[in-house]
Structures are given as C-alpha cells and as structure tokens.
Backbone as XML, in Angstrom:
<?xml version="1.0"?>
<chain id="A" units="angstrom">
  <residue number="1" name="UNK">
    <atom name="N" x="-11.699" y="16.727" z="4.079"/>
    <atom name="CA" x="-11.128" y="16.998" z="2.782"/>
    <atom name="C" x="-10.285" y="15.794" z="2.343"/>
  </residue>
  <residue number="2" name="UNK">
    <atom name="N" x="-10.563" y="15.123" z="1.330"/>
    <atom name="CA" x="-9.914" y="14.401" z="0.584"/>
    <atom name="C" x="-8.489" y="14.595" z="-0.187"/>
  </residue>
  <residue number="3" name="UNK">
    <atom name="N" x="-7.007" y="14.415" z="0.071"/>
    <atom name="CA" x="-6.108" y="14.913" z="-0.607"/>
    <atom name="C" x="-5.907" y="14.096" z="-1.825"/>
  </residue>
  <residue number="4" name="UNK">
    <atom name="N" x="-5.308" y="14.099" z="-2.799"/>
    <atom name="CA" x="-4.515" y="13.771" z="-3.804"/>
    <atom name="C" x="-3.881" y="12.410" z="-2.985"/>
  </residue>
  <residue number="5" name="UNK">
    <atom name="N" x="-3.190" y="12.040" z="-2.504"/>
    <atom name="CA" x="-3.009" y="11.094" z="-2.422"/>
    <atom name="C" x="-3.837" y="9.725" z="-1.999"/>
  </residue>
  <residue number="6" name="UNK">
    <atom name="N" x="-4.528" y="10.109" z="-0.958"/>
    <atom name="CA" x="-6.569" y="9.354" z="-1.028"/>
    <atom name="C" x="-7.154" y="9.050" z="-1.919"/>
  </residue>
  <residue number="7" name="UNK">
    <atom name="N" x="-7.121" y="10.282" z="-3.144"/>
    <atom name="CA" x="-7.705" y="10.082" z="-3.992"/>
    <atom name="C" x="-7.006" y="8.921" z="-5.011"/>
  </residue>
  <residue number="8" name="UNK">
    <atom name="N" x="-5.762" y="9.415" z="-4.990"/>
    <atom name="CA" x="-5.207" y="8.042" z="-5.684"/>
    <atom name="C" x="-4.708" y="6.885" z="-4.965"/>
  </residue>
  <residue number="9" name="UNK">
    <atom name="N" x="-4.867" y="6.504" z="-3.572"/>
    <atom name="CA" x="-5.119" y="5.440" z="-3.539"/>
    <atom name="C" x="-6.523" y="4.295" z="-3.674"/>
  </residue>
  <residue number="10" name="UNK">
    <atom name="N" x="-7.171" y="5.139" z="-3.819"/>
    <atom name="CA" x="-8.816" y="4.640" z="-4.325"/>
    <atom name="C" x="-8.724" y="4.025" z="-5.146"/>
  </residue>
  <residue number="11" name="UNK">
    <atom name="N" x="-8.056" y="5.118" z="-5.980"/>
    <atom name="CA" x="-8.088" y="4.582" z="-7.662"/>
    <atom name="C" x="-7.626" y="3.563" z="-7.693"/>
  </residue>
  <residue number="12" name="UNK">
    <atom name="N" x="-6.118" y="3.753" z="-7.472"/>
    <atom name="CA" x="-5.513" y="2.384" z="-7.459"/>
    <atom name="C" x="-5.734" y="1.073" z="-7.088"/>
  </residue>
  <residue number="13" name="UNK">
    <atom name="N" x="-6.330" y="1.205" z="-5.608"/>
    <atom name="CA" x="-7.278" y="0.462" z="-5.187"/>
    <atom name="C" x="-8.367" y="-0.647" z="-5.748"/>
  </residue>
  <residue number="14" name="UNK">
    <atom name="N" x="-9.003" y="0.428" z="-6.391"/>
    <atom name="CA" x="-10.092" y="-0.424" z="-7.462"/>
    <atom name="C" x="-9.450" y="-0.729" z="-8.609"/>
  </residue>
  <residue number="15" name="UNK">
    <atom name="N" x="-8.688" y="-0.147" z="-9.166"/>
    <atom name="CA" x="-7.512" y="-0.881" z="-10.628"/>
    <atom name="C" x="-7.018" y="-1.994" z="-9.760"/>
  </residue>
  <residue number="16" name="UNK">
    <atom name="N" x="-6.582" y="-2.152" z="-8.706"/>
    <atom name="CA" x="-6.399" y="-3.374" z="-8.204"/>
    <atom name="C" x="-7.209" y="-4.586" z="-8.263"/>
  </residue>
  <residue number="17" name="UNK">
    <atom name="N" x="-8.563" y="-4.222" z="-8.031"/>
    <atom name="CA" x="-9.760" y="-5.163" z="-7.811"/>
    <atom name="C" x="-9.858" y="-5.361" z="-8.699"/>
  </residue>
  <residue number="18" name="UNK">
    <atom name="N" x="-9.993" y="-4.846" z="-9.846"/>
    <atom name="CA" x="-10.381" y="-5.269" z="-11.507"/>
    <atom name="C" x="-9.059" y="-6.100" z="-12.307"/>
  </residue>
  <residue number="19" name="UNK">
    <atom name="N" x="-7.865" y="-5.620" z="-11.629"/>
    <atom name="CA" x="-7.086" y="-6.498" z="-12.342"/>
    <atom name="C" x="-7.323" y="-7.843" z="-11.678"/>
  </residue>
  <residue number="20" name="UNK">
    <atom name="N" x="-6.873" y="-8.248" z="-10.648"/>
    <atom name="CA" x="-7.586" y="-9.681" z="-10.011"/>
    <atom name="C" x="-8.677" y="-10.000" z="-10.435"/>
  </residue>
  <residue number="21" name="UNK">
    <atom name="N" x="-9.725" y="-9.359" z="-10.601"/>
    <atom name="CA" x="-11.408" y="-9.705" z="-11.758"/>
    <atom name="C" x="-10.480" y="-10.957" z="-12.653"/>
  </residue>
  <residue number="22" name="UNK">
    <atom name="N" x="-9.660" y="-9.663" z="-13.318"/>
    <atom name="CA" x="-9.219" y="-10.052" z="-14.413"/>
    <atom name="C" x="-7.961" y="-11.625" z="-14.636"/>
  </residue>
  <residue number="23" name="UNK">
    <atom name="N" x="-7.452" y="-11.770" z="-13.370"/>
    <atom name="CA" x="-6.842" y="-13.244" z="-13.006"/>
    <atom name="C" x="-5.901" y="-11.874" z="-13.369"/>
  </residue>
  <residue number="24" name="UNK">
    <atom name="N" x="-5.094" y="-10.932" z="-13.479"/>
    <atom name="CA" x="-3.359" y="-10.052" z="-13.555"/>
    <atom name="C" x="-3.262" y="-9.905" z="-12.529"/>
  </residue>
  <residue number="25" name="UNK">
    <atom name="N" x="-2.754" y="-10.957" z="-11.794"/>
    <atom name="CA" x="-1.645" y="-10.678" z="-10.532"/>
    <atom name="C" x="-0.634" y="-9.849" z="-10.797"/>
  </residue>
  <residue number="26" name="UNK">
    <atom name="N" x="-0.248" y="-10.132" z="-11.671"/>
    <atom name="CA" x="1.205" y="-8.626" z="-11.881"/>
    <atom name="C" x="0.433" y="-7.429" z="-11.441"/>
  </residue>
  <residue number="27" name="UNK">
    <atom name="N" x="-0.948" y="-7.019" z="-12.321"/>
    <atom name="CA" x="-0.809" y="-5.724" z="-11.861"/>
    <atom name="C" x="-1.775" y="-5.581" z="-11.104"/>
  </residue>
  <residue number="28" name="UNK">
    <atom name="N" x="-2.226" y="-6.489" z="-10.221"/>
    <atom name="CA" x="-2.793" y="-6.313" z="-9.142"/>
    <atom name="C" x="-2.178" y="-6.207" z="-7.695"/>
  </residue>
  <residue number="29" name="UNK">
    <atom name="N" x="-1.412" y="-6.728" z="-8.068"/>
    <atom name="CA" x="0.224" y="-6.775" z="-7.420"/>
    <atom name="C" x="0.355" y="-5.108" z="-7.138"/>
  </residue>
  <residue number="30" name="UNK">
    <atom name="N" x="0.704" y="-4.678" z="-7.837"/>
    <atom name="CA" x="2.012" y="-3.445" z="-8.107"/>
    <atom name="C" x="0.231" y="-2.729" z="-7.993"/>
  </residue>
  <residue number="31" name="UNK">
    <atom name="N" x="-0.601" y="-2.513" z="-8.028"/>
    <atom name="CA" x="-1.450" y="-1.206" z="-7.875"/>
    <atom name="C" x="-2.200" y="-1.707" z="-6.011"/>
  </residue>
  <residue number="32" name="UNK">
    <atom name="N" x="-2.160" y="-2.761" z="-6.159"/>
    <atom name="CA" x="-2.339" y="-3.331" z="-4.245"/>
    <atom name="C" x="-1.113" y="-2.367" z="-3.461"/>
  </residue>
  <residue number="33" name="UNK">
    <atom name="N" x="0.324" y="-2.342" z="-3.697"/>
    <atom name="CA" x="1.157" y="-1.754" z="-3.213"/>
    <atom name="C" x="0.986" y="-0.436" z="-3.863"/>
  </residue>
  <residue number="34" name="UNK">
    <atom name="N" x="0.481" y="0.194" z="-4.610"/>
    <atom name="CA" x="0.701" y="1.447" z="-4.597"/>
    <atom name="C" x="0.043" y="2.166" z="-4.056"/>
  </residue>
  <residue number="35" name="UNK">
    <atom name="N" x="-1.367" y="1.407" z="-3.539"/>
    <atom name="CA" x="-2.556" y="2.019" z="-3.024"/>
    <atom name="C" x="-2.093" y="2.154" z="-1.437"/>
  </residue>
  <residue number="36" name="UNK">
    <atom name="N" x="-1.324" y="1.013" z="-1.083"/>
    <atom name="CA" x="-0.527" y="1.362" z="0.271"/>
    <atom name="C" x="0.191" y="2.511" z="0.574"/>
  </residue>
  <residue number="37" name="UNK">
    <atom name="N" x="1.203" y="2.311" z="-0.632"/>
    <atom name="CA" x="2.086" y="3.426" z="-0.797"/>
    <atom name="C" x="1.492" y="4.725" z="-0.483"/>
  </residue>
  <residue number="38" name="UNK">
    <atom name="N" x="0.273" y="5.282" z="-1.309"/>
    <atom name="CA" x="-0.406" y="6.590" z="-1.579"/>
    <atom name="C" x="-1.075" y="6.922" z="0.067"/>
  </residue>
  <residue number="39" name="UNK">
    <atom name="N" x="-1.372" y="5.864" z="0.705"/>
    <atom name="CA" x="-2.300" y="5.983" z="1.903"/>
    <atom name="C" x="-1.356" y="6.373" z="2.789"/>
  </residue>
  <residue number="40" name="UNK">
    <atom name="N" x="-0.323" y="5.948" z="2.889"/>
    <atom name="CA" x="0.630" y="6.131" z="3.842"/>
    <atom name="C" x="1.423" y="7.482" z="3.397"/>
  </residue>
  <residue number="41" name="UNK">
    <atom name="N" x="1.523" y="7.642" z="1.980"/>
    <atom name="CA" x="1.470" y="8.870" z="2.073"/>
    <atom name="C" x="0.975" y="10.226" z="2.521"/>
  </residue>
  <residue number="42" name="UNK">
    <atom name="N" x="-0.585" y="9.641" z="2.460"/>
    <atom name="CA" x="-1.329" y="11.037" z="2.517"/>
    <atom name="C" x="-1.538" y="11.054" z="3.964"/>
  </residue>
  <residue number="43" name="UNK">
    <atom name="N" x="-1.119" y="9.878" z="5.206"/>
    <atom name="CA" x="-1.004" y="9.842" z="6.613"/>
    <atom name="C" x="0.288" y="10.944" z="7.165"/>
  </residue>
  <residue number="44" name="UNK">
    <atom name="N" x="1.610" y="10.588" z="6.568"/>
    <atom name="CA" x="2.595" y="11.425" z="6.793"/>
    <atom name="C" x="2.388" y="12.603" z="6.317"/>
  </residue>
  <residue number="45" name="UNK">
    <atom name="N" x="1.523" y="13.371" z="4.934"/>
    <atom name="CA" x="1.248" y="15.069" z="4.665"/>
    <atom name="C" x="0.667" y="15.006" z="5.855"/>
  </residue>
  <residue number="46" name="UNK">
    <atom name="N" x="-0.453" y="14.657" z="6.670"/>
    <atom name="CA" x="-1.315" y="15.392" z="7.453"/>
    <atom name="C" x="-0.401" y="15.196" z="8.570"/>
  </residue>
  <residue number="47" name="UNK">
    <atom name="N" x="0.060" y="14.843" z="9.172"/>
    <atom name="CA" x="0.793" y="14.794" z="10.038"/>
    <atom name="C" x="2.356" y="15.895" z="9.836"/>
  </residue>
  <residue number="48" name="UNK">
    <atom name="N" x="2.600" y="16.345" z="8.480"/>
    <atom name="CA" x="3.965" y="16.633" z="8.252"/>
    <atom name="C" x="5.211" y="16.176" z="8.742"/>
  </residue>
  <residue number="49" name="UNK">
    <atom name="N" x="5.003" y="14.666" z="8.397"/>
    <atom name="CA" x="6.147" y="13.934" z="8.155"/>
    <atom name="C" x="6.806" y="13.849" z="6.772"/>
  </residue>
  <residue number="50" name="UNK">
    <atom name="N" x="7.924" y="13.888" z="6.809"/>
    <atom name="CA" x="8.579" y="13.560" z="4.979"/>
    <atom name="C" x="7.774" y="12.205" z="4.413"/>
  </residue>
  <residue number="51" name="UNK">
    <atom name="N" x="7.381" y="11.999" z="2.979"/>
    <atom name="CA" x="7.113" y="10.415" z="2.891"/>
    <atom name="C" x="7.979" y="10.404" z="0.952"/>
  </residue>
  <residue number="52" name="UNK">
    <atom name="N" x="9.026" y="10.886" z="1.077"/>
    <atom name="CA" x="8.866" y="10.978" z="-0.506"/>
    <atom name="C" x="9.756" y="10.009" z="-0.819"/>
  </residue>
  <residue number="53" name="UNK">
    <atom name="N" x="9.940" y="9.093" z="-0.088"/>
    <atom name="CA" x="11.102" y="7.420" z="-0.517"/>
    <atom name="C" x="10.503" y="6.262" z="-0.177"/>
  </residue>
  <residue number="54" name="UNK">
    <atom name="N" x="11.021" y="5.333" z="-0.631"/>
    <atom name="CA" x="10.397" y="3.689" z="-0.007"/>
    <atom name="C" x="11.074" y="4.011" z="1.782"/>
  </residue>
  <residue number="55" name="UNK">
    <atom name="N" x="11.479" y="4.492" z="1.936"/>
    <atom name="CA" x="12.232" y="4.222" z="3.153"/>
    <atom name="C" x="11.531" y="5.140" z="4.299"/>
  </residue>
  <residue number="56" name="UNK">
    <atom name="N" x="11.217" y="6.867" z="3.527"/>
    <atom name="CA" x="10.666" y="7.278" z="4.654"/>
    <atom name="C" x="9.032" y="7.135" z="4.628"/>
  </residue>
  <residue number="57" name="UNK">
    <atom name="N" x="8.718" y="6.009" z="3.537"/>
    <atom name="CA" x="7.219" y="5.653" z="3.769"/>
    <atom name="C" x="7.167" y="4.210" z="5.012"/>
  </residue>
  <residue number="58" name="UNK">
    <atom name="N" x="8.476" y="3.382" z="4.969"/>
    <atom name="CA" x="8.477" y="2.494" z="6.417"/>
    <atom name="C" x="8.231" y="3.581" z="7.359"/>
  </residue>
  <residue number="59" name="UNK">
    <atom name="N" x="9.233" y="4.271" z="7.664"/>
    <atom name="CA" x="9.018" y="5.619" z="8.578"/>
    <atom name="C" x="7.853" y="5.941" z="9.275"/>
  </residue>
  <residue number="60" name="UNK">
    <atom name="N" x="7.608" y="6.190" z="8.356"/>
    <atom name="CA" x="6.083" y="6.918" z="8.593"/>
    <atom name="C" x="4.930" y="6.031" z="8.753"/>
  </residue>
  <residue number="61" name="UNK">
    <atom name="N" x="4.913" y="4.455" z="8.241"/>
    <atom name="CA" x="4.678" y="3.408" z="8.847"/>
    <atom name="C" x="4.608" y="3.153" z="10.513"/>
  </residue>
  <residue number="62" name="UNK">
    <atom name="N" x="5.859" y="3.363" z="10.943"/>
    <atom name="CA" x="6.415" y="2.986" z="12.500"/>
    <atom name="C" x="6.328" y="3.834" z="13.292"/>
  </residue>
  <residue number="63" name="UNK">
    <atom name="N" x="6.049" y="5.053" z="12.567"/>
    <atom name="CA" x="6.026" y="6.639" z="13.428"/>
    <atom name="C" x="4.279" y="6.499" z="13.922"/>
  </residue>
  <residue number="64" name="UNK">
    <atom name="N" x="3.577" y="5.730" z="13.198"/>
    <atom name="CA" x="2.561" y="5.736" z="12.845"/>
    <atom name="C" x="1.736" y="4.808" z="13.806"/>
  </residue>
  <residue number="65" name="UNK">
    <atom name="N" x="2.590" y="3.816" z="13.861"/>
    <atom name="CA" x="2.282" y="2.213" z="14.699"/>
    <atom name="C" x="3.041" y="2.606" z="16.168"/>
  </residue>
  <residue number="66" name="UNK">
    <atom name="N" x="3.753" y="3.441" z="16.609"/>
    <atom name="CA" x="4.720" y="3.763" z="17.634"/>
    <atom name="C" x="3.242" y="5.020" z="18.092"/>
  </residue>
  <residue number="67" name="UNK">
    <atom name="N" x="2.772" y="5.871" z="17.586"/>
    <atom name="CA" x="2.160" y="6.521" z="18.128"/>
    <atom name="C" x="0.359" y="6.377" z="18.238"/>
  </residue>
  <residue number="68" name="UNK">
    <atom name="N" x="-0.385" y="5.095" z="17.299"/>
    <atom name="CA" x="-1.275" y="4.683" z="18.051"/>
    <atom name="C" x="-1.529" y="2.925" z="18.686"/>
  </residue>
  <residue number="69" name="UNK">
    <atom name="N" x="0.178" y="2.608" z="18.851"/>
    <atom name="CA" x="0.308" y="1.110" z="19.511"/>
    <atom name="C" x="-0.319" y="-0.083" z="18.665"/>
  </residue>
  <residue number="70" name="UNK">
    <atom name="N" x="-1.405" y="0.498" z="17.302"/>
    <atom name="CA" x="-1.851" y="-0.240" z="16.967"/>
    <atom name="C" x="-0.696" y="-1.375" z="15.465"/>
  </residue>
  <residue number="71" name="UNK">
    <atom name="N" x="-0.254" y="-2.292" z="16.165"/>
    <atom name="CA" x="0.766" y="-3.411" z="15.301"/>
    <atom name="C" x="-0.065" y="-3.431" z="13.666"/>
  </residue>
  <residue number="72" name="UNK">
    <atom name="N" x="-1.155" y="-4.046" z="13.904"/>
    <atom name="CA" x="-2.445" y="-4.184" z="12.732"/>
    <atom name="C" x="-1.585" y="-3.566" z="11.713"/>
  </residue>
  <residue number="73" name="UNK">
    <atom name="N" x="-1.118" y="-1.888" z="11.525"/>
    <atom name="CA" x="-0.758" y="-1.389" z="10.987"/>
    <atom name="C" x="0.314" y="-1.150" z="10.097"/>
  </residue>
  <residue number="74" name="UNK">
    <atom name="N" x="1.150" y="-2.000" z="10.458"/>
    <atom name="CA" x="2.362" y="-2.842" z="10.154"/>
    <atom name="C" x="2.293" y="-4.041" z="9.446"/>
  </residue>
  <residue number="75" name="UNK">
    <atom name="N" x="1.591" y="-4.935" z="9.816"/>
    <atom name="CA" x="0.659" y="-6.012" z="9.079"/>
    <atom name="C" x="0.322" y="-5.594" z="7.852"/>
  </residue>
  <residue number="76" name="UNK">
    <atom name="N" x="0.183" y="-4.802" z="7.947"/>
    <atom name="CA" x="-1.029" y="-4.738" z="6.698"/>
    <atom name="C" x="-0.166" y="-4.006" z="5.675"/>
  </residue>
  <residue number="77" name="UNK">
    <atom name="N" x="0.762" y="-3.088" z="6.080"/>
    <atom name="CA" x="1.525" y="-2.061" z="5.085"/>
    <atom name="C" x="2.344" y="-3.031" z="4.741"/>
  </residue>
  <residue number="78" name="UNK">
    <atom name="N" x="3.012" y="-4.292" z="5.531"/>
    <atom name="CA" x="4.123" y="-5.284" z="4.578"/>
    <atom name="C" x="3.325" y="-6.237" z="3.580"/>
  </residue>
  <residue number="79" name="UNK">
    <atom name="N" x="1.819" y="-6.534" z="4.593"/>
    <atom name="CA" x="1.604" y="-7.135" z="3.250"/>
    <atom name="C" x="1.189" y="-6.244" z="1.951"/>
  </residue>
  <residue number="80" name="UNK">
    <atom name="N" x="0.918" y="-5.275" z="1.973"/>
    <atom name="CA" x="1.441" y="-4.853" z="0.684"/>
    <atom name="C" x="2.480" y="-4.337" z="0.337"/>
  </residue>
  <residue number="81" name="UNK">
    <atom name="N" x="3.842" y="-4.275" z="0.853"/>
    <atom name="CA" x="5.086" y="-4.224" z="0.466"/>
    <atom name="C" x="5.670" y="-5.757" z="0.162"/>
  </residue>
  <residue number="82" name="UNK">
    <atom name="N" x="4.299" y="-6.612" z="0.045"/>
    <atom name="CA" x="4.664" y="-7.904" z="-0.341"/>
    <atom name="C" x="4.165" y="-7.927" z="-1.580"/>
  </residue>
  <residue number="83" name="UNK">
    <atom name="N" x="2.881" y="-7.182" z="-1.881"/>
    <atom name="CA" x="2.494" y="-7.262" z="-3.312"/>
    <atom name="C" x="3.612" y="-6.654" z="-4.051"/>
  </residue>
  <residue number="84" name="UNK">
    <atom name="N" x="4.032" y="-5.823" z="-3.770"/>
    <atom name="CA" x="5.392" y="-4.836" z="-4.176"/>
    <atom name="C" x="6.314" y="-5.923" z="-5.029"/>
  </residue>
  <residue number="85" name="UNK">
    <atom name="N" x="6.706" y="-6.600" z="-3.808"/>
    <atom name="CA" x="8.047" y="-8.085" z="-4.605"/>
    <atom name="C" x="6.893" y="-8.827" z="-5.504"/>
  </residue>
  <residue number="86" name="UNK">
    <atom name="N" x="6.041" y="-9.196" z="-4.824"/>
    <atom name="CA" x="5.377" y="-10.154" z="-5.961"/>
    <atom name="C" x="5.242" y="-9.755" z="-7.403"/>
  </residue>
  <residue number="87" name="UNK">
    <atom name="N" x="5.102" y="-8.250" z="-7.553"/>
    <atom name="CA" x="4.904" y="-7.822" z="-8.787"/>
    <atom name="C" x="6.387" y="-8.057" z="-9.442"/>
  </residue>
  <residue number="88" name="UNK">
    <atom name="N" x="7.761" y="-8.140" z="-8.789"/>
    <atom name="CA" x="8.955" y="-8.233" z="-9.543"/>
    <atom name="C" x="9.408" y="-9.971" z="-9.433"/>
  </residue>
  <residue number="89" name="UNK">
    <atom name="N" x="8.521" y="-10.621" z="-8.823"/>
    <atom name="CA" x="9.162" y="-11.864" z="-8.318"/>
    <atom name="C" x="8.194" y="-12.945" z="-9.242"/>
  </residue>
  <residue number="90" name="UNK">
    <atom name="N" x="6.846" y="-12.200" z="-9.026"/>
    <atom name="CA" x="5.224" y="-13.337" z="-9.328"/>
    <atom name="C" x="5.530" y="-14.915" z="-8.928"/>
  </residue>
  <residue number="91" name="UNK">
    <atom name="N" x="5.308" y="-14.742" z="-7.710"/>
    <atom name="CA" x="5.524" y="-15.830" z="-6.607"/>
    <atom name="C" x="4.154" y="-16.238" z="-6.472"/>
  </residue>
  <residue number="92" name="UNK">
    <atom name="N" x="3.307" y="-15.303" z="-5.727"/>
    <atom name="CA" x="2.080" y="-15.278" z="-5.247"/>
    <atom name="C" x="0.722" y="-15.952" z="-6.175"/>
  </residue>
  <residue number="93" name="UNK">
    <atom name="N" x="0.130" y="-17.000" z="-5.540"/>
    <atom name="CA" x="-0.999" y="-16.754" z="-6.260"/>
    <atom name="C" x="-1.844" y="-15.961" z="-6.370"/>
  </residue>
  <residue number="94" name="UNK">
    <atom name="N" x="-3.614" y="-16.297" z="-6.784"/>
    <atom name="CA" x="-4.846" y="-15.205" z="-6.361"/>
    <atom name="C" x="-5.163" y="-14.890" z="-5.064"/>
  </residue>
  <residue number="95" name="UNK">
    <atom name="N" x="-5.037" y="-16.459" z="-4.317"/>
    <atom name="CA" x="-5.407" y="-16.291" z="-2.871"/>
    <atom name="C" x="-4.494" y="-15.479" z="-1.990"/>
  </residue>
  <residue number="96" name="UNK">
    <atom name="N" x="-3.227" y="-15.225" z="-2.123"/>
    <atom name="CA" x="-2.494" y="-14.421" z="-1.728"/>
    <atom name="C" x="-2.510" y="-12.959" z="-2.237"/>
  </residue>
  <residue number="97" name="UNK">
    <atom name="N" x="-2.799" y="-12.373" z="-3.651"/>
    <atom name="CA" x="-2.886" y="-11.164" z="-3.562"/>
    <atom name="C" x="-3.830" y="-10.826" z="-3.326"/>
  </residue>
  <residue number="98" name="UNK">
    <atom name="N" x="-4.966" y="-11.499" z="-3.323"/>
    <atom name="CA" x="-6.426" y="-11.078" z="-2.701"/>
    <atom name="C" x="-6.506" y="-10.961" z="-1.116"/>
  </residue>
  <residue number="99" name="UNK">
    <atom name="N" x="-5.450" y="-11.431" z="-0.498"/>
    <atom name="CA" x="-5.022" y="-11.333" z="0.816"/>
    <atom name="C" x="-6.495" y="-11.804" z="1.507"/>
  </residue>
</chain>
C-alpha cells in the first residue's frame, strides 16, 4: 500500500526533475528536499515514530540509520537537506542539485 506521503514524494520528485529540465534550481532545490522530507516521513508513519518537525524528521533519519547500520542513509537525507539551504542560499549549481 502506497501512503500519502510516497505518493507525494513522487510527485515532488518528478516536479523536481522537470524543474532542472527547466535550468530552476530554486525549485528544484526546495521540491529535491521535500521529496526527502515526505519519504522520511512516510518511513517514521510505518514504523510509528513522530515525524511532524525538521528535527524529528533528523530523528527518524538516525533512528533509521542506527537500526539498519546502513550510513548511505544519512548521505543521502543531508544531501537533500542541502537542497533545502540551496533553495534559501542558491549557492549550488546544476551539477550539484542534480547530485
């Protein structure tokens, strides 16, 4: 079963890909991190962990990486808590939000 939050990180996901199509790092930026955001959400519902802050989505990040050892996982959620700043900073080029 697919939840609501899967489902919208898809979305977001691909609004991501099309804005980069499109050369908008801004909002390829900010929908790259939200698609993180939503995934890691819908990891902590199935699990019934809290995820409803920036803070208890690290959480649930580390709860996450602490219980299958796999680091990868961590990697990958900052770099999109890097698209996150980039969208308020626009530091990054293409080759960087295309990761």
């Amino acid at each position: 079963m697919t939840t609501r939050y899967q489902s919208t990180a898809q979305h977001l996901l691909d609004k991501a890909r099309e804005a980069l199509a499109q050369g908008d790092l801004l909002q390829a930026s900010e929908k790259g991190w939200g698609a993180a955001a939503q995934i890691t959400k819908a990891v902590g519902q199935s699990r019934g962990w809290p995820h409803t802050s920036h803070r208890l989505l690290f959480e649930t990040m580390q709860r996450l990486v602490d219980e299958t050892g796999d680091r990868t996982i961590r990697q990958l959620f900052m770099s999109g808590h890097g698209l996150h700043i980039n969208f308020y900073e626009q530091t990054f080029g293409a080759d960087l939000v295309a990761g």
